[in-house]
N, C-alpha and C positions, 0 to 999 in steps of 0.2 A: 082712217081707222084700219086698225090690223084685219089680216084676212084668217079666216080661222081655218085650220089644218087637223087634220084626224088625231088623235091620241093616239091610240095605237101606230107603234112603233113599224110594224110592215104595213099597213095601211098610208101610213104619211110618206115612204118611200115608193110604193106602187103610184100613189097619185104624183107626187113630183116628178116620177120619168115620166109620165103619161103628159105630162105639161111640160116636157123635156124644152121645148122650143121659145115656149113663152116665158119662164122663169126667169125670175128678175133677182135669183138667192137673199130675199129679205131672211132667210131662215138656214140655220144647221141642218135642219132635214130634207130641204134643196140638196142641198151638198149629199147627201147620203139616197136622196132617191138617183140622184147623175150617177152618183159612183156605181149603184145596183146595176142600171141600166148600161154604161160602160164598161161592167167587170171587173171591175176594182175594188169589189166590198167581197170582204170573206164575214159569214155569221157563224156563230158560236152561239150555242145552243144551250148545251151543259152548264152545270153550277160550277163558277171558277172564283175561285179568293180575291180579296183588293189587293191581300198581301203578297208581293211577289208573282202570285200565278198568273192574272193579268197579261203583268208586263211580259212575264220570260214568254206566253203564247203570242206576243205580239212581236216579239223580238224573235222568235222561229218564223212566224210568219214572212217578218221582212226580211230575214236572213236567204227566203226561197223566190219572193216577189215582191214584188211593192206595190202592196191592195191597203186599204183601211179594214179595221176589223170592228165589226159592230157584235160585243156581247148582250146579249141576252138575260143573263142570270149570275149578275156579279152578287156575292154572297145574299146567294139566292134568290133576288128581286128586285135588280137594278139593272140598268141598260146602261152599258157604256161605250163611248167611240172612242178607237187609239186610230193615231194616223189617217186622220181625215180628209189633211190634204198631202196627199202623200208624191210631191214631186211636183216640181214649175208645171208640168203640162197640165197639170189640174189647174193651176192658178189661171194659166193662158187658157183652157177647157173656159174656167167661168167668166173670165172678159170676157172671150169669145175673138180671142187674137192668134195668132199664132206664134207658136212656141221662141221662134227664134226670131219676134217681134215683141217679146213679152217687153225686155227691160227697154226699148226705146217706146214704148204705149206707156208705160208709166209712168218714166219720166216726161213726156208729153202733157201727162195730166197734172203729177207735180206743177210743170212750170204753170198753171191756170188754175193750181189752186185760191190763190189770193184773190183771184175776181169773181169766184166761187159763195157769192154770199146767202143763196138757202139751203143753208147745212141740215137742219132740223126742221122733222112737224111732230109738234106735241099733243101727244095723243090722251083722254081717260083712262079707258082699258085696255089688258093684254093681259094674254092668254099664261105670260111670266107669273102672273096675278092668283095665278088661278087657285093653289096651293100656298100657304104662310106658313110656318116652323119659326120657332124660335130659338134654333141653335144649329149648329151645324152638324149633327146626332144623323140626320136623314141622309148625307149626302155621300157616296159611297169612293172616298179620299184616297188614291193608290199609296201604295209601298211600292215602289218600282225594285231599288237594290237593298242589299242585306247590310249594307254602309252608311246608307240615307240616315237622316239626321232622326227621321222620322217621316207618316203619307203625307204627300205632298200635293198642292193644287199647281198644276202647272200650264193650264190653258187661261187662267183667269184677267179678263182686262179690267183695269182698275178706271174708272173713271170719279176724278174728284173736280170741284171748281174751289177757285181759288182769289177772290178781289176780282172776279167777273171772269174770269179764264177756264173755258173747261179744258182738260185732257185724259186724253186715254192713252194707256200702257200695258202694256204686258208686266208682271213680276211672278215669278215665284211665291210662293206662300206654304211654309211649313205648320204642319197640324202643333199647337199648343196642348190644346181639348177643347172641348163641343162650342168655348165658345171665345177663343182666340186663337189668331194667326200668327208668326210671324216675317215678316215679308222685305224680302231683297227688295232695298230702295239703292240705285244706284249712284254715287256721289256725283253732282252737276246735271243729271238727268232732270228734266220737268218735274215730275213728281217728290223728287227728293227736294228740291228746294222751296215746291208747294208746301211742302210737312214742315221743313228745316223753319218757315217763315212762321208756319202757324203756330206752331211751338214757342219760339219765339216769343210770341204773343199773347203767348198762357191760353192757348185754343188747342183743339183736336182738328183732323182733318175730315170731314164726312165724305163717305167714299160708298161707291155702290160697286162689286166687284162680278163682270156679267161671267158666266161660264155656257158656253154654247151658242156664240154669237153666229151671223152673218159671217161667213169666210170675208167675203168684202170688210164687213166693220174689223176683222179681226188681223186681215193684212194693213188697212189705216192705222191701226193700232201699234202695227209692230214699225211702221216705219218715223224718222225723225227729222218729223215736220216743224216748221216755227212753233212754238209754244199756242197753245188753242186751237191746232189747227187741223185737228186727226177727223172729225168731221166733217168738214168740207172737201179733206181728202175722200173721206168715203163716200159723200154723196155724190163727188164727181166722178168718181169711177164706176157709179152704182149709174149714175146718171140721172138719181131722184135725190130728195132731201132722206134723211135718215130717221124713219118711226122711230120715237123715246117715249117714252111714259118715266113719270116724276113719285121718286120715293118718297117717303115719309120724312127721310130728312134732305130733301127737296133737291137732291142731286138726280138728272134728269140721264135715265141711258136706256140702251137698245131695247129690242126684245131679247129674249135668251131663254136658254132653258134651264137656269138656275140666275139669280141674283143674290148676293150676299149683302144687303147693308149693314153696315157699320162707320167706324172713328178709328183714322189712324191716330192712336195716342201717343204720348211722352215718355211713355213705357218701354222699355226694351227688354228682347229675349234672344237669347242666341239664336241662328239659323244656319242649317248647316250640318254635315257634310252632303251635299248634294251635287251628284253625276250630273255634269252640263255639257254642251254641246261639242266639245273636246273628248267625250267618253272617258272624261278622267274628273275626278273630285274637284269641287270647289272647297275654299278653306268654310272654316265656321267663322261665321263674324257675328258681332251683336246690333238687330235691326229692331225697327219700329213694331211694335205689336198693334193688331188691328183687331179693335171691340167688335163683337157679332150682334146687334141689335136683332136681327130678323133676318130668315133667308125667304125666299120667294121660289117656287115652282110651278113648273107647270103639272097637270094630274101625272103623265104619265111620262116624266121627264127623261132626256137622254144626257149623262154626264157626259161632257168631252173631256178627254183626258192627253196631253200631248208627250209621249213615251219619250225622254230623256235622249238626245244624242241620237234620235231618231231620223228619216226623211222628213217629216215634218215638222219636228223642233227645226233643222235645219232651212228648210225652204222657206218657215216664216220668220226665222231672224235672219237670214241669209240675202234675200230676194229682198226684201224691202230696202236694203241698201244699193243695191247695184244700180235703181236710176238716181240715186243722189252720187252718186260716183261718175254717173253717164253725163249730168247735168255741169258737174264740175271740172270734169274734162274737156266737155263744149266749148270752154274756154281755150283751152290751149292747145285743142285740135278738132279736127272734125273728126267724131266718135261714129262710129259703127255698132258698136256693142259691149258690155261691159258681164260678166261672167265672175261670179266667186265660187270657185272651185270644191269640188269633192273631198278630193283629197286634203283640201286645206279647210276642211268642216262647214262649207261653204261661207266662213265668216272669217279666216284669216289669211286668205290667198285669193287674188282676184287679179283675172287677166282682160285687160282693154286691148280693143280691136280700132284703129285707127286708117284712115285714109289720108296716111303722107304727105306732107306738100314738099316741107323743108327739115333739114339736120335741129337737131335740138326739141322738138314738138315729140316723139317719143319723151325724153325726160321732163318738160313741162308736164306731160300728161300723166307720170310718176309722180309726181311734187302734187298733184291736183289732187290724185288719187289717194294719197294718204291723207291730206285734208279731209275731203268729204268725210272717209268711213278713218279713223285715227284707230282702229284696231285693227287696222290689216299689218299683217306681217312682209309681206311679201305682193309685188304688184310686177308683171310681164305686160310690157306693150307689144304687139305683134300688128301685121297688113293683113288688110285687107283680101287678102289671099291665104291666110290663114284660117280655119275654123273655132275660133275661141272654145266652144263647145267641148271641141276632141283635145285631150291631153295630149294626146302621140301626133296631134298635127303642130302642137302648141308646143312640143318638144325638140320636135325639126324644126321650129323656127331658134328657139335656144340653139342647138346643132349645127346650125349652115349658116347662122348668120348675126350670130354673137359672137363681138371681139371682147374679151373678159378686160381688157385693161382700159380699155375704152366707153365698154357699153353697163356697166353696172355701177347703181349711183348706191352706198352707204349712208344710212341714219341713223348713227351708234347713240345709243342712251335714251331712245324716245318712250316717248311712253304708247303702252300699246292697250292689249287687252290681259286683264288680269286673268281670263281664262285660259290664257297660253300656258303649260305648266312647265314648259320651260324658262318662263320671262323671271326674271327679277321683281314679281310683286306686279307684272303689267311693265315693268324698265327691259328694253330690248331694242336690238338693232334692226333698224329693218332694212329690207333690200329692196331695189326697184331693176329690173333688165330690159334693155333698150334690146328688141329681138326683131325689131323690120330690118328693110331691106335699106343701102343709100337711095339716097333720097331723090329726083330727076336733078341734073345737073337746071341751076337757072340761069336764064341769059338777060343778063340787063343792061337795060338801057345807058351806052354813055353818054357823059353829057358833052354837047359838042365842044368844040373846043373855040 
């Protein structure tokens, strides 16, 4: 059974530092009482707009530090979170790993998800429960830029089942009205081929969309696991099963501090132009529209909101790839660490740290690496004695010991990520740089004669 936590919004974060040690983050307001307690929460007090004003205070914010910002009084009676998790060390903060241990703890738990079989305990009530609306009229939806297609939900994980499969995802979802969505379904992704099938089929998709989840349920969410397998991701990392309670139209998901049910339909509405993690527009395409049957709140709910091209749009689409990058280089070298870069929005540049044996295992471990994450532009393998970490260490290894005719492998025409705005539609070449060192000379054995 769920544990019940204060409503009031600075009451739920004074008790969660005060339980700093035992917290187990089944909750959003875990996350916000750690941040209080560590210094990383800025509050806002004042009455500020969904439109616009929001965001640009939160984008001054990170322009000066990189704190979460918990409003108060979004058009004048909503509490909102930008930037919750704002940077890997919070991620590694709530494992309770250390930083420059995060991506190999991950991928450790990746490889043990499959033997990971009590994902879920299904519970009656929660505190999700607590508040019913029948439209999405309550729920206080940003305008981030003056480009945007329209306010956008941009924390929201979709959790639908599917011929016995559940999954969960992250998308997008642009404001229609009070009581449709429409929502970036990626081609090949889980979810899109859930919908593509049910459609298909002369069916809707029933989906329950949480906003305000567990940081834990919400990094399961962002990373791409076997098909059904975002739970068991979570409960392993969580180290328990994952509390759900069951909607009305029987699709079973987290706690949260908003729920949306509804039907993805057969319907389509454009979506679009929306500032993505590139801080540059995406195109408008025409996506699936999702019916609002009922949203769910709690009394005194906190929307999360994740600020476009932000630290934490980044670190939650970013970091969830790097142990599946970690995992798949395993193979071709012994990995030390796996990093996607700043600079390269931390989603389309990513430098692997290897410990050497032989010539050639740098470029295996480039071929690996584009595998895993297929939208990376660009991948640097570097030793052991390098800091993946620092770019200016990451640089000198480019500098002192890169032969350009030698050490750089071309992938002309691949397909990458459509957010590139330079690519061809997502068509683009990508590069891999062999940046260690030669490799110990070997001495082998002859065979006698």
């Amino acid at each position: 059974m769920y544990h019940e936590r204060p409503h009031t919004v600075r009451e739920a974060c004074l008790l969660s530092s005060l339980i700093y040690e035992d917290e187990e983050f089944s909750w959003m307001r875990d996350l916000i009482g750690r941040l209080e307690a560590s210094g990383r929460l800025v509050e806002i007090d004042r009455e500020v707009s969904s439109k616009y004003e929001a965001a640009a205070i939160c984008a001054e914010i990170e322009r000066r530090e990189r704190k979460a910002v918990l409003f108060h009084a979004v058009d004048g009676a909503h509490c909102v979170l930008m930037n919750a998790v704002c940077g890997r060390d919070v991620l590694a903060d709530i494992l309770r790993v250390r930083k420059d241990e995060l991506t190999s703890h991950l991928a450790g738990v990746l490889r043990r998800v499959s033997s990971y079989s009590d994902a879920v305990r299904i519970v009656e009530e929660s505190p999700t429960k607590e508040v019913v609306e029948r439209d999405l009229s309550g729920i206080p939806i940003l305008t981030y830029f003056r480009e945007d297609g329209g306010p956008y939900i941009s924390s929201g994980v979709v959790v639908a089942c599917h011929e016995g499969v559940v999954n969960a995802s992250f998308h997008r979802m642009m404001l229609i009205d009070s009581s449709k969505l429409a929502v970036r379904l990626v081609p090949s992704r889980h979810l899109f081929r859930m919908h593509r099938d049910a459609v298909e089929h002369g069916c809707e998709l029933s989906v329950g969309v949480v906003i305000g989840a567990s940081p834990i349920f919400m990094l399961a969410s962002a990373t791409r696991v076997q098909a059904g397998a975002e739970f068991a991701y979570a409960a392993a990392l969580h180290g328990a099963p994952v509390e759900v309670f069951r909607l009305k139209n029987g699709v079973v998901v987290p706690h949260g501090e908003y729920v949306i049910e509804g039907r993805l339909t057969a319907e389509r509405s454009k979506e679009g132009p929306f500032l993505d993690i590139t801080g540059t527009y995406d195109r408008v395409r025409e996506e699936p529209v999702l019916a609002v049957d009922r949203v769910y709140h709690r009394k005194e709910p906190i929307y999360h909101a994740i600020m476009p091209a932000s630290t934490e749009h980044k670190t939650l689409m970013g970091v969830p790839y790097e142990p599946l990058i970690f995992n798949a280089v395993e193979n071709a070298a012994s990995v030390r660490d796996v990093v996607l870069t700043e600079g390269g929005c931390c989603y389309l540049h990513a430098v692997v740290q290897i410990d050497k044996t032989a010539e050639g295992e740098a470029k295996n471990a480039i071929l690996a690496a584009f595998a895993a994450h297929p939208s990376l532009k660009c991948v640097i393998v570097v030793d052991k004695d390098i800091n993946p970490h620092d770019i200016s260490s990451v640089e000198y290894a480019i500098a002192t010991r890169v032969r350009w005719s030698e050490d750089v492998v071309f992938v002309p025409r691949a397909k990458g990520s459509s957010l590139d705005p330079s690519s061809d539609d997502g068509i683009m070449t990508k590069i891999g740089i062999d940046a260690t060192s030669p490799a110990p000379p070997q001495n082998f054995q002859k065979f006698p004669k």
